[in-house]
N, C-alpha and C positions, 0 to 999 in steps of 0.2 A: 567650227574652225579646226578641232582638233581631230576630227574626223577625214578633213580637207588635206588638213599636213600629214598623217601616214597614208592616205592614199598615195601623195605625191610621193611620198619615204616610199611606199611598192612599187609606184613606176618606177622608180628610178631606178629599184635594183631588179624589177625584171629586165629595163636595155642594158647593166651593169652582166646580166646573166648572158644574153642573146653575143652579146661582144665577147665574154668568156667561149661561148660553145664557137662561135666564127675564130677567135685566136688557137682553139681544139682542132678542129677542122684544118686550119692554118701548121700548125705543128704537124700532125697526119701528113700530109701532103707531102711537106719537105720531106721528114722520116723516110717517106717511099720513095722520093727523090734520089735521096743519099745512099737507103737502101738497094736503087738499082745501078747506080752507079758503082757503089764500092761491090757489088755480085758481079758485075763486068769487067771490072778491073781484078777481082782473085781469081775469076776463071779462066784471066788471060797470063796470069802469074800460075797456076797450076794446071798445067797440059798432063793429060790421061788422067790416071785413079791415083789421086795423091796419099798419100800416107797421113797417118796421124803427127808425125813429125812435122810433114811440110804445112799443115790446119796451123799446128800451134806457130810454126814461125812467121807464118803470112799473121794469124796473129795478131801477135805483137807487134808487126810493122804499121799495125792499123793506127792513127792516132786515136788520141782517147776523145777528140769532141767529134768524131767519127758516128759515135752514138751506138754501136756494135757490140753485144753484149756476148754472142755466141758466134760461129760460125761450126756448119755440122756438112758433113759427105754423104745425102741419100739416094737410094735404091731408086729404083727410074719408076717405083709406084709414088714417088712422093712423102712415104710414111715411116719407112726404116731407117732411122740411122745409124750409118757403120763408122763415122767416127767422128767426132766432136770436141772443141775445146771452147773455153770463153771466160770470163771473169768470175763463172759463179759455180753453181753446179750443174753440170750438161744435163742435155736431154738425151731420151732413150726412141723416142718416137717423137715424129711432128702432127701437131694439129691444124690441118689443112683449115678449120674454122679461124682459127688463133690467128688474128689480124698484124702478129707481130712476126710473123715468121715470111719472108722473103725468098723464092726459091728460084735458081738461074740456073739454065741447062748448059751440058758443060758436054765439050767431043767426044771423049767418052763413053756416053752415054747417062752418067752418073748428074744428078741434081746438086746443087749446092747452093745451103740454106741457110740464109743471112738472118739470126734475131735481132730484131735492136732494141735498146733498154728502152724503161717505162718513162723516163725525163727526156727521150729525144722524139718518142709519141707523145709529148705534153699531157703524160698521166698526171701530174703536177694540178691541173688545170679542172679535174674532173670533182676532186673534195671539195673547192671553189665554188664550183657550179651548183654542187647538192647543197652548200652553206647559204648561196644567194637564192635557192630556188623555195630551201624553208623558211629563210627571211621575209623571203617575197610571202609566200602565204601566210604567216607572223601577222606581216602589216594589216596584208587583206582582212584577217579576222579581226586583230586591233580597230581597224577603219571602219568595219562592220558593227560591233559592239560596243567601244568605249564610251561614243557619243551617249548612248541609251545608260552607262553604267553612268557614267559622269553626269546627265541629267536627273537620275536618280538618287544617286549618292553623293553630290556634290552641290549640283544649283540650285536643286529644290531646296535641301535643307538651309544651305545659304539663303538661301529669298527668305526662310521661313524665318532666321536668323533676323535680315534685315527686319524685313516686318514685324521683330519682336523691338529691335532698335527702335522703329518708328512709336511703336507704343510707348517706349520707356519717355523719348524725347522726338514730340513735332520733327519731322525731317533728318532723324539722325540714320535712317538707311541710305541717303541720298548719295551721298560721298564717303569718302575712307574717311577722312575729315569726322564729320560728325559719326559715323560709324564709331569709328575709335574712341570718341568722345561717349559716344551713349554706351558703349558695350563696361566704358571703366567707371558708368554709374552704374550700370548692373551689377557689374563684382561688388561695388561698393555696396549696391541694396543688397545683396547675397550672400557680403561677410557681415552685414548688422543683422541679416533674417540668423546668420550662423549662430550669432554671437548669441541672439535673443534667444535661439531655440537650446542652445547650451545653458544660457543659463533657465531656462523652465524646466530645463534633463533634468541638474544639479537640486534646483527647489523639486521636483518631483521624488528625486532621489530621497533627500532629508526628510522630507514627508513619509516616504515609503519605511525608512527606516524607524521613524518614530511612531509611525503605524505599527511596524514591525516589534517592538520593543514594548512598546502601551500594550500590545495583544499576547507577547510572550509573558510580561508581568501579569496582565489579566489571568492567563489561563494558567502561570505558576500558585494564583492568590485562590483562586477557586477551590474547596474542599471538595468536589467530587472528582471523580477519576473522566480524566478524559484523554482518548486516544482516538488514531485514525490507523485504518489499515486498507493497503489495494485491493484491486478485485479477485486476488489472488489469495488475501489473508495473511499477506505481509505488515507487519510495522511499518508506518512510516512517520509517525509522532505519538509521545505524551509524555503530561506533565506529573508534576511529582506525587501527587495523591494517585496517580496509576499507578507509579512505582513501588508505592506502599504499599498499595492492595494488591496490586499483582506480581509484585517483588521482580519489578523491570530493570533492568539494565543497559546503556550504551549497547552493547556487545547483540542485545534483541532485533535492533533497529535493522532495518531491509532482511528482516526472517520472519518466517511464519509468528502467530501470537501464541508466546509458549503455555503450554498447557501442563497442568501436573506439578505446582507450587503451591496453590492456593484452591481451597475448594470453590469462590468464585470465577476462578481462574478457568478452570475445568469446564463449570458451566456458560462463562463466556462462548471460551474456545467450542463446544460443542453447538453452541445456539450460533454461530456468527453467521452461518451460511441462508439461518433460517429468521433471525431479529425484525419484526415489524418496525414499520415506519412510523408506529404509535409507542409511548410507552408501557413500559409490562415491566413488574415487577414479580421478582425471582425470592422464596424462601432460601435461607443458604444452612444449613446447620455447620457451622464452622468452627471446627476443632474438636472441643465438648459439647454434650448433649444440652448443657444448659447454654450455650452460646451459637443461639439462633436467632438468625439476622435476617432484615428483608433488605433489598436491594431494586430501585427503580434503574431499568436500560433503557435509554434510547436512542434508539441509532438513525443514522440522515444521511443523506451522502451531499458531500463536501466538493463534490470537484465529477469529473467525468468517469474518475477511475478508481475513488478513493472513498470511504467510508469513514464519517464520525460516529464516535458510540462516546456515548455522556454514562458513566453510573455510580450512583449517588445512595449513601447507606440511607433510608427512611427507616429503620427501626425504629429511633428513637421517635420519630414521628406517626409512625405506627404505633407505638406502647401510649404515647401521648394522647392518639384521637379515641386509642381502647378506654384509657384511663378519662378521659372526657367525657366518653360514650357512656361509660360504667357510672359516672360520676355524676349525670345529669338522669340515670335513669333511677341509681339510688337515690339521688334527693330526689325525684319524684314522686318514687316507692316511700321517701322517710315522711314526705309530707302526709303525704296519706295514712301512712303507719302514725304517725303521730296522733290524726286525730282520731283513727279508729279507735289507736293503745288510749287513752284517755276517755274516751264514751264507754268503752269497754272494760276499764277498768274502776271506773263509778260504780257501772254494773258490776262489777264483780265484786266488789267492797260492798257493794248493796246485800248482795245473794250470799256473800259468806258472815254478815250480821246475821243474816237471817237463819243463817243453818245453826250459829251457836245458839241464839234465842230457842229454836226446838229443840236443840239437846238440853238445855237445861230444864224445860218442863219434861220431858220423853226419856225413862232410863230402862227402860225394855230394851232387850237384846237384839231383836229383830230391829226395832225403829235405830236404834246407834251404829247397827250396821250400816243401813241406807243411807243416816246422815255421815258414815266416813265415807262410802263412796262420790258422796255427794261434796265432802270438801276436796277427796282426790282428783276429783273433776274440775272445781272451782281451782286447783291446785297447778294443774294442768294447762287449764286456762291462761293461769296468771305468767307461768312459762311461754306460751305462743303469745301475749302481749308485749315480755322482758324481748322475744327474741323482735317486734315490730319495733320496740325503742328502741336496738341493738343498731337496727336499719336506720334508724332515724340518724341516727350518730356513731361515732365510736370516740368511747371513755376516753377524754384527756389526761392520762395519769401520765407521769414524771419517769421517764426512763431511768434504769439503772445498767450497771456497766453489771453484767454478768458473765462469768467464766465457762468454761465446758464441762468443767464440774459441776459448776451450777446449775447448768441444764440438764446434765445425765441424772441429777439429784431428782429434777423434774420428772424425768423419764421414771428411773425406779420407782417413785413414790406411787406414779399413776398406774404402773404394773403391778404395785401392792394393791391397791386398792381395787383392781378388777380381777384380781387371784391366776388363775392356773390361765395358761395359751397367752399367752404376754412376755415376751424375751428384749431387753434392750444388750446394744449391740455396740459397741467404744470404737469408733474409728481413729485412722491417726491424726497426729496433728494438733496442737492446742491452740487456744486463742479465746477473745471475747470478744460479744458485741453487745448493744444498747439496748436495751428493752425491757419494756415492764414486766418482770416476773407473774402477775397476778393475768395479761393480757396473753400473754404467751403460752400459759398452761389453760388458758379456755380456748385456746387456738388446738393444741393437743388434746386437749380432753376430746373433743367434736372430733376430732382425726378418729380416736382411739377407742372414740363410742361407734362412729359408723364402720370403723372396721370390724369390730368384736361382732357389730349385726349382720357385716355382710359375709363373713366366717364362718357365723352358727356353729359357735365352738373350737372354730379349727385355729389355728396359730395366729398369729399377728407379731410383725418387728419389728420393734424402733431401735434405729439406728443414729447415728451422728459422727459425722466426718467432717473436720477444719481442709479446706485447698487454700492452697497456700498460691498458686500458682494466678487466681482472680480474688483472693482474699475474699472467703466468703465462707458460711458454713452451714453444710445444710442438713437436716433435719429430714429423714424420711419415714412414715407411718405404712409398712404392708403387708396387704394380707392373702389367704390364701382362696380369697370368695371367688364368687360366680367372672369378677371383672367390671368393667366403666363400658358403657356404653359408645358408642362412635358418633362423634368424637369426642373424646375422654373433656375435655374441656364445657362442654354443657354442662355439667354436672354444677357449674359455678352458677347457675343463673338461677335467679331468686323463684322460689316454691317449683326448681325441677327434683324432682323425689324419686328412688325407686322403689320406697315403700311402700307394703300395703297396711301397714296398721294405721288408723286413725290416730288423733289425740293429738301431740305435740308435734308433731312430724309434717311441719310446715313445708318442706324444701331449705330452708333459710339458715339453716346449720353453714352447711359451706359457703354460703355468701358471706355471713358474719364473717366468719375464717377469712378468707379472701381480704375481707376488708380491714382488718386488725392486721394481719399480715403489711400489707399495703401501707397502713400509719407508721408499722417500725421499722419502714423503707424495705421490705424485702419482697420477694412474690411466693407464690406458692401453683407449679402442677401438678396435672394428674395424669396417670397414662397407664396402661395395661402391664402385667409384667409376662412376659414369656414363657415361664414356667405355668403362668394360671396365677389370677389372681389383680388386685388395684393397690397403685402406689401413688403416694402422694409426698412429696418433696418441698420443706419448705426452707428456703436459700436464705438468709441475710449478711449483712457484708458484714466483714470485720470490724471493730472498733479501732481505733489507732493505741499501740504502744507507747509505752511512756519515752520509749527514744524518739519514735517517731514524732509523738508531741513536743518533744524539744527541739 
């Protein structure tokens, strides 16, 4: 239909066009009518070769619905003209093509050529013509195409419409009627789907947010450090135990992970690129020499583009599983040592009856020899038994609160008693800590013997320095021997020895140590020194002050 009515809209203005060009045509005709007329009548009004004067007064005699826009005097080729006047501005030459120009021969000889204006040749008529004639093709396209747009764009989706009507409600496409009817249950279904789906947004929302809040609490409560960084090694979260350790800031956040704070820090920052997907744990020496730490990383990726790293101090879980490991392999060793020290020391109570028994029949000088080296042996004995009950146990005695006096007293005394190569050394600092004087100087004595052996004469230091800064004070024994083997730490395991003399020289000297140590809550290493030479270091913490006790 709507295809139907601009066709008929084209016809109609193409006979609206055909009537325009036939009243064109129409206008033409007169023009050249009037044109020859009024050229008969000025050539009969100027006889010979008129003057520019007699042009303009003929003129003006002309009326104005005459249609006459110029009148001009030419040359008997038709194309020069010698004089001219008219309403506008003349001409210089005629265009014999130029449909407007009229030309009548005069006695003379001379031509004279009548212009008439563009409204008395119905130019009027021609902008008409080209308005109706793009109209017309307008239509014809319109008539061509709309139908095909309008089926597309219009009926189908309409049908589809209705057909959606009919599903909501039996027969509601049928009429406008029910049409209107079913389409204002649809809104109606489509502002309660709105309403519903607004409020599931809303419950999803408050979910997400207490999602959101349970997981920031969560990962504020956590003691290990946790952050995440892009693929790039930016920040882009953690919580406050990262801040600790890594001494984070707001200010970090969308920047590289800063490196050069913290000695974890450093070793983060340089492993990020390279962190497995498994856990690995990192030694850190952090700060001081005595403040070595282990540290578990592991890192996972979180998102497309983003990286979580967990790291968590296990030291203490480390010292723990040592002091587990130690603790289950010494009661092992004490079981055993126990029954041995017992069988073996019946026997040896047996055998050193028997040695007096023959000195008192035997006083020859040669036989009293024999039987002295024979109690020195029995003698000997009875020491590598003492040091298997050592293992079995360590002496429950009653700590006492001892000063730094007290223990440099210790010091001196045991460098008297071993004479010349023995120097003790006063650090700063004063203070006390807790421990049995009598446990503590078998603790040094062992230091002060294996070093005098492994010196062979040469020098040996005891020193003692209070820090005040982890309140602790540590005790170090060193000398100028051969050195500890690698790694300096073996030297603690029970019967490992460097000696070669037989007799008493179990290994079990530094285990005791270790393990007396270890009762009066402190530790004790070992490590090489630099210059040449083995040092041995034993820490315990401070006692508390009488302010601080109050």
């Amino acid at each position: 239909m709507t295809g139907l009515s601009l066709g008929t809209a084209a016809l109609a203005v193409v006979v609206a066009l055909i009537l325009s060009f036939l009243v064109l045509q129409d206008f033409r005709s007169e023009a050249s009518a009037n044109a020859a007329l009024t050229g008969a009548m000025i050539t009969e009004m100027l006889p010979g070769r008129p003057r520019l004067a007699d042009l303009r007064e003929v003129y003006d005699l002309l009326p104005a619905q005459s249609g006459v826009s110029e009148i001009a005097l030419v040359d008997s080729t038709g194309r020069n003209v010698l004089a001219s006047t008219g309403s506008g501005e003349v001409a210089t030459s005629v265009d014999l093509e130029d449909d407007s120009w009229s030309l009548h021969s005069m006695e003379s000889g001379y031509l004279l050529g009548i212009r008439l204006s563009r409204a008395s040749r119905g130019g009027f008529v021609v902008p008409v013509m080209i308005g109706l004639a793009a109209l017309a093709c307008g239509l014809v396209v319109l008539a061509l195409f709309t139908p095909r747009w309008l089926r597309e764009r219009v009926v189908t989706p309409l049908r589809s419409i209705l057909d959606q009507a009919d599903q909501v409600t039996p027969g509601g496409g049928r009429t406008a009627e029910t049409a209107s009817a079913s389409f204002q249950k649809m809104v109606g279904l489509l502002a309660e789907r709105d309403r519903e789906l607004s409020r599931l947004k809303d419950a999803a929302e408050r979910r997400a947010d207490a999602l959101e809040e349970r997981a920031e609490t969560v990962l504020a409560s956590i003691s290990s450090a946790v952050l995440a960084v892009d693929s790039s090694w930016k920040l882009k979260l953690y919580n406050q135990s990262a801040a600790d350790l890594f001494l984070l800031t707001d200010d970090d956040l969308e920047k590289p992970f800063p490196a050069g704070r913290t000695e974890i820090g450093d070793e983060i920052s340089n492993r990020l690129s390279e962190l497995p997907d498994r856990p690995v744990e990192l030694d850190i020496q952090m700060g001081s020499e005595s403040d070595e730490r282990a540290f578990g990383v592991y890192a996972s990726p979180s998102g497309p583009d983003e990286v979580a790293i967990m790291v968590t101090d296990v030291s203490a879980v480390r010292r723990l599983e040592r002091r587990i490991a130690e603790e289950a392999s010494m009661a092992d060793l004490g079981a055993v040592s126990a029954g041995i020290s017992h069988e073996m020391g019946n026997s040896l109570c047996a055998l050193a009856g028997f040695i007096d028994l023959l000195a008192k029949g035997h006083r020859d000088r040669r036989t009293a020899s024999i039987l002295s080296e024979a109690r020195s042996e029995v003698e000997s004995a009875r020491k590598m038994i003492d040091s298997f009950k050592s293992i079995a146990g360590t002496p429950d005695r009653p700590a006492k609160r001892l000063s730094t006096e007290d223990i440099l007293s210790i010091l001196r005394h045991l460098c008297e008693e071993t004479g010349e190569g023995c120097t003790v050394t006063d650090g700063e600092g004063e203070g006390a800590v807790m421990a049995d004087p009598i446990l503590l100087r078998r603790c040094l004595q062992n230091l002060l013997n294996n070093a005098l052996q492994a010196s062979d004469g040469g020098n040996v230091e005891l020193s003692l320095e209070v820090s005040m800064d982890d309140r602790r004070l540590h005790l170090e024994v060193a000398d100028d021997g051969p050195g500890l083997p690698e790694p300096p730490e073996e030297v603690f395991r029970p019967f490992f020895t460097t000696k070669q003399e037989s007799g008493a020289n179990m290994g079990l000297g530094l285990t005791i140590t270790r393990r007396i140590v270890s009762s009066l809550g402190g530790r004790i290493t070992a490590s090489n020194r630099s210059e040449g030479g083995a040092s041995f270091v034993i820490t315990l913490p401070l006692a508390e002050t009488e302010a601080d006790g109050e």
